[in-house]
C-alpha positions as CSV (number, residue, x, y, z in Angstrom):
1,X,44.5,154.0,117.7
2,X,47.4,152.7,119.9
3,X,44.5,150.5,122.1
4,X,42.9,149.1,118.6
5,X,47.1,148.2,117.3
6,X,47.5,146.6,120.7
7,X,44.2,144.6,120.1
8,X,45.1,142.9,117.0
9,X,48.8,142.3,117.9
10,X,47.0,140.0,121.1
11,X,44.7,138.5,118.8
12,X,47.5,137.9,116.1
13,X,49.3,136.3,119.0
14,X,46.7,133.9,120.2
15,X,46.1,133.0,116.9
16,X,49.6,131.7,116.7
17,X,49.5,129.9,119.7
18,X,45.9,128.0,119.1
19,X,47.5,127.3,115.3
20,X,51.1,125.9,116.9
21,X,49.0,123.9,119.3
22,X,47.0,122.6,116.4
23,X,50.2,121.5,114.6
24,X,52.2,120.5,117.0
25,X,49.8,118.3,118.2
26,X,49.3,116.8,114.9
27,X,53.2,116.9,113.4
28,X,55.1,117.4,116.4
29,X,57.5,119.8,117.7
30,X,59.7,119.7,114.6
31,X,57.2,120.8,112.7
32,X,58.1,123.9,110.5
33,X,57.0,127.3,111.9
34,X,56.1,128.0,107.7
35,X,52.8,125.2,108.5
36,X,52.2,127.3,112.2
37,X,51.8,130.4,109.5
38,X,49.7,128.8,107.1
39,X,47.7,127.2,109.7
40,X,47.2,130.9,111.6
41,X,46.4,132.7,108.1
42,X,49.6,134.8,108.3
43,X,53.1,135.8,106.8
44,X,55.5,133.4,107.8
45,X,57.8,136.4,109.4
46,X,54.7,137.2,111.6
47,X,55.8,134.9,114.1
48,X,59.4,135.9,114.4
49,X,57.9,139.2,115.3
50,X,55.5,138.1,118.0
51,X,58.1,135.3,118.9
52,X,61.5,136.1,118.3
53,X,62.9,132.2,118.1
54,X,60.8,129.1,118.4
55,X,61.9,128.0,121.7
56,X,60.0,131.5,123.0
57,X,57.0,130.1,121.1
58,X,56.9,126.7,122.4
59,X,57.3,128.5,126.1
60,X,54.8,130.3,125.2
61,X,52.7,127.6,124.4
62,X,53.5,125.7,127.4
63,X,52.9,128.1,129.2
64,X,49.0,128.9,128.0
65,X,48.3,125.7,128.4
66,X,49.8,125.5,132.1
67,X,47.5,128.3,132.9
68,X,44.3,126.8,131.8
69,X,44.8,123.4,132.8
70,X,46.3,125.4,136.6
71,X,43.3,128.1,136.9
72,X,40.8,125.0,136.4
73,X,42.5,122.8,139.2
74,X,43.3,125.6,141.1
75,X,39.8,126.3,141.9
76,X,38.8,123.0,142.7
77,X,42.1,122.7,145.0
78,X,40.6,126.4,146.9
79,X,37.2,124.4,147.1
80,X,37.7,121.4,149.2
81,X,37.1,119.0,146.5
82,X,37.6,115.3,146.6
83,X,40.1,113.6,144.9
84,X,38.1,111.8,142.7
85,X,36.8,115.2,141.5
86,X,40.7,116.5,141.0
87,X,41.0,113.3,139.0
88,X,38.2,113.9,136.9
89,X,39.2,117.4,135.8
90,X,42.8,116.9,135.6
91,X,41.2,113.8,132.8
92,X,38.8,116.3,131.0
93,X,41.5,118.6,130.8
94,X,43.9,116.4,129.3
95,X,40.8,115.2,126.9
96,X,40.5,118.5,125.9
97,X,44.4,118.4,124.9
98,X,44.8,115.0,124.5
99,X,46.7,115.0,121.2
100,X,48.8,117.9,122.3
101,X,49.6,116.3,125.4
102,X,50.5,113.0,123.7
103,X,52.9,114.8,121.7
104,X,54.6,116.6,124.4
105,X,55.1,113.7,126.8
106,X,56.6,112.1,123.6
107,X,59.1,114.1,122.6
108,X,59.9,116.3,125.7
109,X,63.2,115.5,125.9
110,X,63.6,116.9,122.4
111,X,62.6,119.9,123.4
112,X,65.0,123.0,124.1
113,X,65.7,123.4,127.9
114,X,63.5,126.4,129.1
115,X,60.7,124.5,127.3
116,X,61.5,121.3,129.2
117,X,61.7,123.6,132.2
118,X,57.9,125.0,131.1
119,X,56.9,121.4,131.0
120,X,58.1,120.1,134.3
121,X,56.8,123.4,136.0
122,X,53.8,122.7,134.8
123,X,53.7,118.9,136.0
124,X,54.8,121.0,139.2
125,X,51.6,123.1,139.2
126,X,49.6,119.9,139.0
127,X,51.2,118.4,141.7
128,X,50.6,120.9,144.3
129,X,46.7,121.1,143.4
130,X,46.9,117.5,143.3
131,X,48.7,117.1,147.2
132,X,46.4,120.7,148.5
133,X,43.1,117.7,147.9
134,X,45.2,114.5,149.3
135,X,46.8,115.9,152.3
136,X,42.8,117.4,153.0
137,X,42.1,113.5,152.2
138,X,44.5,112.4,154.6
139,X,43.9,114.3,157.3
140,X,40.7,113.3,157.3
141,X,41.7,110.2,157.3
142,X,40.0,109.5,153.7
143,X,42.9,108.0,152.1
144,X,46.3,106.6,153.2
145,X,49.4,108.2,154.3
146,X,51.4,107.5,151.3
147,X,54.6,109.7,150.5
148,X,53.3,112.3,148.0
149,X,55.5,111.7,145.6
150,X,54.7,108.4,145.3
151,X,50.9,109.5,144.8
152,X,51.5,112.2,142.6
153,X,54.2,110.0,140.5
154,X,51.6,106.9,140.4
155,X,48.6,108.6,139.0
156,X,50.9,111.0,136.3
157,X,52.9,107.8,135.4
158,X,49.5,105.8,135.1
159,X,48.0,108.6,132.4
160,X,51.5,108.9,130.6
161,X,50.9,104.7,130.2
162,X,47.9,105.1,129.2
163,X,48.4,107.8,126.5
164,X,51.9,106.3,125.2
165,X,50.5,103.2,124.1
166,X,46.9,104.4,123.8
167,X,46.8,101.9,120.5
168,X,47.0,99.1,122.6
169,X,43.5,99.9,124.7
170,X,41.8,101.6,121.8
171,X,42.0,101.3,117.9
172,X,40.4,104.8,117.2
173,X,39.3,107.7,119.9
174,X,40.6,109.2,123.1
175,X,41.7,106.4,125.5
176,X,41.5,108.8,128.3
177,X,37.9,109.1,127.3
178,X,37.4,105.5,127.2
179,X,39.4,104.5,130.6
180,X,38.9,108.0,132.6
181,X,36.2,105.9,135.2
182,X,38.0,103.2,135.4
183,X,41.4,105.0,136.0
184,X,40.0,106.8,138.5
185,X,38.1,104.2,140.5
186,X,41.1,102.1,140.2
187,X,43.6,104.5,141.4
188,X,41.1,105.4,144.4
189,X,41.3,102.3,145.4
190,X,44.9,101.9,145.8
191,X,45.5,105.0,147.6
192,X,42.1,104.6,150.4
């Protein structure tokens, strides 16, 4: 019995999480955690007992979605790929979140501290993978010796552009979709 209670509380808190991703992503993190309920199929005092206040909710958002977009890179990173390959997944993931990711590099300085925190950990995580694959590039003399930051803060700051004024390359759709080959093939170029 304890296994099967244990089960469902999981579930019930996944289901929170995919439904505050949902509505953050559509109404931002001010969004009532009443609409998070609504959109999950459950009490609204459901998620004060799975997440005591909303800042442990949007950290552990943050948090899921860290891990998925990190386990992906991750094994890419372990693998040898090329750059161009990180690039590509590190896009597809952000396709696959683009809304949600919009909406946190909108308003993440709104957001309380240990989320923030959560957030720039993440862009950490990202980071690393994305120097493990250019400093294997470099040494093999496949791309520039550039100070890593300056990589790292080129290609993030390019996306962040890209997505912040995404109505000025696309009237309708992902723009990340639309520019991912030519983002790529451009960055490549500057850093070969």
């Amino acid at each position: 019995m304890n296994g099967k209670r244990q089960l469902q509380k999981e579930q019930t808190r996944e289901k929170i999480i995919v439904a505050a991703r949902k509505v953050y992503s559509e109404r931002g993190f001010s969004a009532p955690t009443s609409d998070i309920a609504n959109e999950a199929g459950i009490s609204h005092g459901s998620i004060f007992v799975h997440f005591p206040t909303v800042e442990d909710l949007l950290v552990s958002l943050l948090n899921s979605f860290s891990d998925d977009m990190g386990k992906e890179l991750h094994i890419l990173a372990e693998s040898g790929g090329s750059i161009e390959r990180l690039l590509s997944m590190h896009i597809d993931i952000l396709i696959d979140h683009e809304n949600f990711y919009k909406r946190l590099v909108t308003e993440a300085a709104l957001l309380p501290e240990e989320a923030r925190n959560t957030f720039i950990a993440m862009q950490s995580m990202v980071s690393i993978h994305f120097l493990q694959v250019l400093e294997q590039e470099m040494s093999s003399e496949k791309a520039r010796k550039i100070p890593h930051h300056m990589i790292f803060n080129t290609w993030i700051g390019l996306i962040h552009y890209y997505l912040l004024n995404s109505e000025l390359f696309v009237s309708q759709g992902s723009v990340l979709t639309e520019f991912k080959n030519d983002l790529i093939k451009y960055f490549t170029i500057l850093i070969k």
